[in-house]
N, C-alpha and C positions, 0 to 999 in steps of 0.2 A: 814467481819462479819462471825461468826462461821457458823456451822451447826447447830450447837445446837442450839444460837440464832438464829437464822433464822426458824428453826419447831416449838421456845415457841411464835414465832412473828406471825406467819403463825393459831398456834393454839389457841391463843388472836383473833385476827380479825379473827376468824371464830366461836367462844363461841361468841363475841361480837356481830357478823351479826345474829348470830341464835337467840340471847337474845334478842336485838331490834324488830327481826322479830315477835316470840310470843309478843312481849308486844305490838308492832302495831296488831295483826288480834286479840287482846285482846279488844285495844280499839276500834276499827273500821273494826270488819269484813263485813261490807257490801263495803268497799274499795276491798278488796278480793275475793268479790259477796260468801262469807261465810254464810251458816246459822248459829245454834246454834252446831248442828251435828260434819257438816264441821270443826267448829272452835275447835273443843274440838279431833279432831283427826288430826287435822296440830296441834297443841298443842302437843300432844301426841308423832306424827312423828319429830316434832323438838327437842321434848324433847330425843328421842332415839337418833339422830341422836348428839345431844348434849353430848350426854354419850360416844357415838362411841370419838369423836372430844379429848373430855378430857382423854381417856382412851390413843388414840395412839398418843397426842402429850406432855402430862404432866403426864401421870404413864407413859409411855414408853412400852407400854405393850407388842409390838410387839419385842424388842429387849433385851429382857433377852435372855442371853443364856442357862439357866438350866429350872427347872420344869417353868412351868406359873402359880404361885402361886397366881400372882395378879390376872390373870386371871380368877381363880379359886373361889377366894375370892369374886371378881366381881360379877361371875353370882352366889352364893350363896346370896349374898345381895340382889341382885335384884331379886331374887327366892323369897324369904323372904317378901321382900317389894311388888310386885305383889301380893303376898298371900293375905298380911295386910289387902294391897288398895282391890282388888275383894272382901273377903268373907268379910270385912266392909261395902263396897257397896252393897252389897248379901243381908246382914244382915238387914239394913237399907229400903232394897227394901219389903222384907219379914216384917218388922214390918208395914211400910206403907201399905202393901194389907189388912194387920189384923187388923189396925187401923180404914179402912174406913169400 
């Protein structure tokens, strides 16, 4: 078996254990002695951790030899997307205090 396959194999059963993993402390976080807190920042850390996994075993990101474009491109989306998600939830928190 290559190399290659061997890191997309490696990087498969490791998105797969992560993905399983959120979807059990989804259904059943008291298996995990999870509260609501806990559950929603193992969610969070799996999902980083999930980004990490896809980035250095499927973009390859770690082995360009010139700029790290993808790199780049990466934390720009994710810059992006953090914004989204915060100042929606910001927003959202803000109309509920002025609501009640």
């Amino acid at each position: 078996m290559s190399r290659e396959l061997s890191l997309r194999i490696t990087g498969f059963l490791s998105a797969l254990l992560l993905t399983l993993t959120a979807y059990y402390i989804i259904v059943n976080p008291a298996y995990f002695n999870l509260d609501a807190q806990g559950a929603v920042i193992a969610i969070f850390t799996l999902a980083l951790i999930q980004s990490m996994v896809q980035l250095i075993f499927f973009i390859d990101i770690w082995q360009e030899k010139e700029v790290f474009w993808n790199l780049a491109v990466f934390f720009s989306t994710a810059s992006i997307i953090f914004i989204i998600i915060y100042f929606s939830i910001w927003i959202i928190d803000h109309l509920n205090y002025h609501m009640h």
